[in-house]
N, C-alpha and C positions, 0 to 999 in steps of 0.2 A: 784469365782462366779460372781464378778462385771466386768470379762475382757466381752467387748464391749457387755455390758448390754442391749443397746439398740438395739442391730441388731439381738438377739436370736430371733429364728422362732418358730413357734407354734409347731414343734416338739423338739424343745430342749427345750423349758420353759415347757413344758410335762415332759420330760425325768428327769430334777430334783424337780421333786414333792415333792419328799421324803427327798430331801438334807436340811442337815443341817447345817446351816449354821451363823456363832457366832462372828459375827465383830457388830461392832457398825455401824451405818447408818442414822443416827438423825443428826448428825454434819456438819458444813461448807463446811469441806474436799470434802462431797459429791460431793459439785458442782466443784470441782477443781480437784476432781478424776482422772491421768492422763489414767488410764485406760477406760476410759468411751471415743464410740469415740464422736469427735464432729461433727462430718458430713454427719450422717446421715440423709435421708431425710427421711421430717415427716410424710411420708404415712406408712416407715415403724416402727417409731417412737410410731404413733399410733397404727398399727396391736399388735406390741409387749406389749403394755400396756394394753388394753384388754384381751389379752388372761395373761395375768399377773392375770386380774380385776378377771376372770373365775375363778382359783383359790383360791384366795385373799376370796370371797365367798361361795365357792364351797368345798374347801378344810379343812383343819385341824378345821377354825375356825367352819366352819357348822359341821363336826363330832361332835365336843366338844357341842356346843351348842343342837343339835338336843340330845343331851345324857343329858344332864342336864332337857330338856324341854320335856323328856320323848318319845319322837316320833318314837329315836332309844334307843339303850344301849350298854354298851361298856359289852362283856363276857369275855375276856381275855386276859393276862397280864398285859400292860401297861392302855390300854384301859378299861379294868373295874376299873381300878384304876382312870380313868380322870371321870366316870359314879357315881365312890364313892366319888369325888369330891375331890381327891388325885391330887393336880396337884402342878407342883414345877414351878419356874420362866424360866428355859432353855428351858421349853416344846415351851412357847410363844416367841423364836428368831427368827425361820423364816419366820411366819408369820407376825411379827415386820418386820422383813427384807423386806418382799414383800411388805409392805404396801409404804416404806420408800425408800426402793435403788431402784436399777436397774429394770427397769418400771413399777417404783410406783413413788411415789410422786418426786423424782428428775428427772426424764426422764420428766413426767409430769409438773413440770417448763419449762423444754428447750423445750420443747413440746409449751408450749404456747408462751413463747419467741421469740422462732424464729418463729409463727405464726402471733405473735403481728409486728417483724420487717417485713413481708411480705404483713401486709396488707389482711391477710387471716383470716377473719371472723368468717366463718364457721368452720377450726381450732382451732382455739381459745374460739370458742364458746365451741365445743367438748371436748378439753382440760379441760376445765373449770368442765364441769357437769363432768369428767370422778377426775378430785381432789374433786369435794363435794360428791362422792362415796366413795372412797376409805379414806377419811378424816372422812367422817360421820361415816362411818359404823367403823373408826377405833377406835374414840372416844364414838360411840355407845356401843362398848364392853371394853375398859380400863377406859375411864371417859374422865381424864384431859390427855391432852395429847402436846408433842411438836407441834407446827406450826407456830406461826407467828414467830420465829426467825431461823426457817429451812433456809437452805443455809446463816445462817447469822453468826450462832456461831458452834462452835464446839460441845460447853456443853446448846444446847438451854433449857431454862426452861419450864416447865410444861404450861400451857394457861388452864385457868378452862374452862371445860366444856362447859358453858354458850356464853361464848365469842366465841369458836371455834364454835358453830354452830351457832351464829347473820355471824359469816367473811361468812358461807358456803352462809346463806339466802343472801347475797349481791353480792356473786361471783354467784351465782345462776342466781337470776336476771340480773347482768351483763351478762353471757352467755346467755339468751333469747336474750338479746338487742343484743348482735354481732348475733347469727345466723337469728333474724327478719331484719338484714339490706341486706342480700342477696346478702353480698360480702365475695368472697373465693370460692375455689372448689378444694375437693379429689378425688381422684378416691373412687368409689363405693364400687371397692373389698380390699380397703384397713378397710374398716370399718365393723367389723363382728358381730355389733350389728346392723342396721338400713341400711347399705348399703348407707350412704352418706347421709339421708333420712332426710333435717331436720326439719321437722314439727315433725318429732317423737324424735326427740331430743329436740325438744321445750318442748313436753309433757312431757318425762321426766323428764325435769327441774323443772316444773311443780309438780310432781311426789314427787322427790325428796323433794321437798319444803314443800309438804303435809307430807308425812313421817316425816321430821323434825320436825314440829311444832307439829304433835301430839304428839313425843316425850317428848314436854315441857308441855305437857297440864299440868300433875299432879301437876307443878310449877305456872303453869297460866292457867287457864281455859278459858282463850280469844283464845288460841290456836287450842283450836277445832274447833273454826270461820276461823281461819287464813288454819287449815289444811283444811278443806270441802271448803271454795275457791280456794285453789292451788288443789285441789283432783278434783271438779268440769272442771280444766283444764288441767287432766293428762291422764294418757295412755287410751286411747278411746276404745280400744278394744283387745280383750284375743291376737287378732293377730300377736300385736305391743309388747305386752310383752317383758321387756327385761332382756333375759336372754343367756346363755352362747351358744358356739356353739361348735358339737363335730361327731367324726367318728370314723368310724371302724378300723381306719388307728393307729398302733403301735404310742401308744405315743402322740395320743390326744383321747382317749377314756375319758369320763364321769369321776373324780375323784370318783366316789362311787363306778363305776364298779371294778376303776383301786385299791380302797381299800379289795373291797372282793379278787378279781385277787391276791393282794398281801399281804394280811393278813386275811385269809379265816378263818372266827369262831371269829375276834377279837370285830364285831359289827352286833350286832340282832336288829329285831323289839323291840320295848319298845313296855312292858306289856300294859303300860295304854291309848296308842291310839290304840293297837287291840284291846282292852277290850270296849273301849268305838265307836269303831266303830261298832263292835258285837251289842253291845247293841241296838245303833240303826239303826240295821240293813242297815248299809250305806254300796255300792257298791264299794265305795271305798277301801276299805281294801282288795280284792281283784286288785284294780288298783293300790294302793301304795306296796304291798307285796307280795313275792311267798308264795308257801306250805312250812311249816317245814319238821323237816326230818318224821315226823309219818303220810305228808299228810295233815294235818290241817294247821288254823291258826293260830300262839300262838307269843308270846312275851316274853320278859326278863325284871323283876321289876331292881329297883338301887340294884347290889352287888348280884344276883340270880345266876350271869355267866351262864346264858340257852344259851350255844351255838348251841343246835339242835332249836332254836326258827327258826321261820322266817325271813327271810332277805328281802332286795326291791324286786321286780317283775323285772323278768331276760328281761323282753321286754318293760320294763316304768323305773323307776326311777334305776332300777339297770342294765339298757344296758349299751352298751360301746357307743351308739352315744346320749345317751340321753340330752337337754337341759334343765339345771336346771336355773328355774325362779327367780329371784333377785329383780325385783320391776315388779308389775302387775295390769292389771286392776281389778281385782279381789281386791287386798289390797285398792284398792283406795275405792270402793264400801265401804269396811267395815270402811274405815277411815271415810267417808259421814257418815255412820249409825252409828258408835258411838259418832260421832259429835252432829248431830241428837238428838240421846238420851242425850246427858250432856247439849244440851241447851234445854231440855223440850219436847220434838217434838218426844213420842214416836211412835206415829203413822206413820209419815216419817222412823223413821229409820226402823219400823220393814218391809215396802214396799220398802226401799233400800236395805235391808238384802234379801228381796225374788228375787230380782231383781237381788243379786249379786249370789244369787242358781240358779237361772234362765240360767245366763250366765256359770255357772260350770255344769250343767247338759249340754248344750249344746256341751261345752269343750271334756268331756268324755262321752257324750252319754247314759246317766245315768236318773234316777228319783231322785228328793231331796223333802222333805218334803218344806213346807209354813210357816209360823209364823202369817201374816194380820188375823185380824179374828179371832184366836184364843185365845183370852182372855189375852195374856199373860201380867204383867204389872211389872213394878218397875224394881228392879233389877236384875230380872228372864230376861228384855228384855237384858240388858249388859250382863248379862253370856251368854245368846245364842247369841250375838253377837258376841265374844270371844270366845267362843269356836268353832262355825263354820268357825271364822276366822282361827283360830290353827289348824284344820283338814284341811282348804282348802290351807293352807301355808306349806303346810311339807315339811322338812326339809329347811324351809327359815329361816332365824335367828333373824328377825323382832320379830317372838312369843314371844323368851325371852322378850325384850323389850317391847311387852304387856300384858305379866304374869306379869314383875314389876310393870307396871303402873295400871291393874287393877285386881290382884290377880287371872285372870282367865286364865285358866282351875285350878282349885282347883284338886291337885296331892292327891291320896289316899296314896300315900305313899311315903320315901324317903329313902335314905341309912342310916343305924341305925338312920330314924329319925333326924336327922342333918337339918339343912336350907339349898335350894337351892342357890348356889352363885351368887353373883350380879354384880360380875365382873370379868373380867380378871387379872391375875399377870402381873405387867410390867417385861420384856424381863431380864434374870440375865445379856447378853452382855452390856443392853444399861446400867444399872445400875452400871455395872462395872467400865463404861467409861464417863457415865454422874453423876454429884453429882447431881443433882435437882431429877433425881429418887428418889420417897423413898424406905425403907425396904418395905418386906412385913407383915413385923410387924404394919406398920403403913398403909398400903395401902393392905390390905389381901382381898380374893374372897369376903369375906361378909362384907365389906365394899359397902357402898350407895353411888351411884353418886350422882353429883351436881341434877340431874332429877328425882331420884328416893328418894327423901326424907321419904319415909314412910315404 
């Protein structure tokens, strides 16, 4: 799976979706891999590590999470068992693997490497936000995770939490400053997020910066200031969204399509965002979902297995060219208004919340209800902040990470009753081979990140 890692094309990094795959990939070796080649140039360097990223997102981890955070649900076999919160350590190798090998985080060194020996700016700027994606978002769902000694040890140790994302906030702003000095240039179609574009890679950085720091708020509540200024300078518009890219074409179809496609009944709609779109009567539950098999709308609770439930909408989220969104102007809006509300300023947030309806009605051409105005106060303003956020995020994986932080959306119900898990199991490969993993006796799903103390 690591022969010339770097030069797979968007139809063969498609084609092993499903592959599993069980080596280690945290260690030094990486870099010295003699199968990896080294001479690839970095346009396709880049192509390949995004459509990696697509995945990396898109894939296993968003199933597992949108099934825990209730949006979808697993009905059958293995998958209503990852929904009952049945998950063992092998399940998380390849998604370990992508974050880490062959264009993840080691292509993305040489990536910036040989950007940085060329003098290529813009490169390396891109490199940069495209490792505090895949960095963030991976210690966003395990905790503590390897990094500063990647490429450096074999057996690197754990980095808490905290630390890895101050390195992200620094390489962050580092990437702004290379792509604001306006030295380097890709080709356009090498890049299948912005098309070379990089004022929208600024914003993203940006973006990203915001997301991070609201992550820390529940640790530091100066954070909400630091995210609503980086949010203030992120993605401008629903346009710029960045999100994955995809077609009709065998072998780059939509991971969600390509999962009913090849495990048809294994994931439904979750009961409690049909239930609660129902309720209030939002338009939306038609744009995220088709009819069940009786012609209605319906859903699967944790552990129901309804596999005649509803699944996505065969022409929005469940096509085969569909573009799933990863960081958007939409979250940015909600990150403003719950900023907003934690520093006092409910009247701001609840006019940044209509504002962020505003621009989602426009999106899907739809009506959304208002909030200014109408009385609302206290912590009724945070619940509907958070929960319009978790309807207008679906299937993003961000929600988990603000059901931790502020208990919202409040789940009617869970599998026997059990707690929702608050993290992922480290990989059983990399454990095998790294001693600094723990068991999962000591690092189990309900275990609390460094971020999520409460």
């Amino acid at each position: 799976m690591m022969k010339r890692a770097v030069t797979i094309g968007l139809l063969l990094i498609f084609a092993g979706m499903f592959a599993n795959c069980e080596k280690n990939l945290t260690g030094g070796k990486l870099s010295n891999n003699p199968n990896i080649a080294t001479d690839v140039p970095m346009e396709s360097m880049l192509s390949a590590i995004e459509v990696n990223s697509f995945l990396y997102y898109e894939n296993f981890n968003a199933w597992l999470v949108s099934e825990w955070m209730q949006q979808m649900a697993g009905t059958a076999l293995q998958f209503e068992n990852f929904g009952d919160y049945q998950v063992t350590e092998s399940i998380f190798n390849p998604e370990w693997r992508r974050a880490y090998g062959g264009a993840g985080l080691v292509d993305i060194r040489k990536l910036r490497e040989d950007a940085s020996q060329k003098g290529n700016k813009k490169m390396e700027g891109v490199a940069k936000i495209l490792e505090a994606f895949f960095v963030g978002t991976t210690s966003g769902l395990w905790g503590d995770i390897p990094y500063s000694e990647i490429g450096k040890s074999d057996t690197p140790k754990l980095d808490k939490m905290s630390d890895v994302y101050a390195s992200l906030q620094r390489l962050l702003t580092s990437a702004i400053t290379d792509l604001e000095s306006g030295k380097g240039y890709f080709t356009p179609a090498a890049d299948h997020y912005y098309n070379g574009d990089a004022a929208k890679w600024i914003a993203l950085a940006h973006s990203l910066k915001a997301r991070f720091y609201l992550e820390w708020s529940e640790v530091d509540p100066a954070n909400y200031t630091n995210a609503a200024n980086e949010a203030q300078q992120g993605i401008a518009s629903i346009a710029d969204n960045f999100k994955s890219k995809h077609s009709d074409v065998t072998d780059e179809e939509n991971c969600w399509w390509q999962l009913e496609a090849g495990r048809s009944g294994y994931v439904r709609a979750g009961k409690f965002l049909v239930d609660l779109l129902k309720e209030r009567k939002d338009p939306r539950l038609e744009i995220y979902f088709g009819k069940d098999a009786s012609g209605n709308y319906s859903g699967s609770d944790p552990g129901e297995g309804n596999t005649g439930a509803s699944y996505l909408n065969p022409d929005t989220y469940g096509s085969k060219s569909w573009s799933s969104e990863f960081v958007t102007w939409e979250e940015m809006q909600f990150i403003i208004a719950e900023s907003q509300y934690a520093n006092q300023d409910e009247g701001s947030a609840l006019t940044t919340l209509d504002n962020a309806l505003a621009g989602i009605e426009t999106k899907w051409g739809i009506t959304l209800p208002r909030y200014s105005g109408t009385g609302l106060k206290g912590e009724k303003v945070l619940e509907t902040i958070m929960t319009e956020k978790y309807i207008a995020l679906f299937t993003n994986m961000e929600v988990w990470s603000d059901w931790k932080r502020t208990g919202y959306p409040v789940f009617k119900t869970t599998y026997n009753g059990q707690p929702i898990p608050r993290r992922f199991l480290y990989p059983l490969a990399e454990r095998n081979t790294n001693p600094n993993i723990p068991d999962p006796s000591v690092f189990g799903i309900y275990k609390h990140n460094e971020n999520d103390p409460n």
